[in-house]
N, C-alpha and C positions, 0 to 999 in steps of 0.2 A: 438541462444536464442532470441526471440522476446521481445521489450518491454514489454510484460503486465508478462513473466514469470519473467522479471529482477524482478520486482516489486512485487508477490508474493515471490519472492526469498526473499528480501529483508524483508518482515515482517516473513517469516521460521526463517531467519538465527536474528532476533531480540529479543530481551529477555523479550521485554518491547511494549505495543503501542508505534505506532509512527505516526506523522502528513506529511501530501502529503510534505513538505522543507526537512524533514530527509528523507522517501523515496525516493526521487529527487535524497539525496547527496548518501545513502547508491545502489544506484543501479545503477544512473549515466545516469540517464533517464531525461530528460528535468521534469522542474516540470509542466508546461502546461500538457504534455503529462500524468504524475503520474497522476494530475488533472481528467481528460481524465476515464484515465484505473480504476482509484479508485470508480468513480462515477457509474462505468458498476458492478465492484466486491459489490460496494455495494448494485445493484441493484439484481445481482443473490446470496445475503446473504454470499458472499465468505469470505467478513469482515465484522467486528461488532464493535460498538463504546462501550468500558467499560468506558469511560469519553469522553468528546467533546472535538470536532475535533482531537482527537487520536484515531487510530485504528489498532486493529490485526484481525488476520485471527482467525473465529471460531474453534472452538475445536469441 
């Protein structure tokens, strides 16, 4: 499993948004790199902000 799946895994398996420090902890992925992969998901609309700087994946 590559980084950027740890990292979708990681907002699947969450209940709630979360910001790129909890992503980081819940996937075990450097947070530079969360940093990184987040900025690409939010460019291809894969996550969406329901309040700032938290984010889940769209529905």
């Amino acid at each position: 499993m590559d980084n950027k799946e740890k990292v979708i895994k990681a907002f699947k398996d969450s209940e709630e948004p979360l910001n790129a420090t909890k992503v980081s902890e819940l996937s075990g992925v450097e947070k530079k790199e969360v940093d990184k992969i987040m900025k690409d998901l939010k460019k291809d609309e894969t996550i969406v902000s329901p309040k700032r700087c938290y984010w889940t994946l769209k529905k």
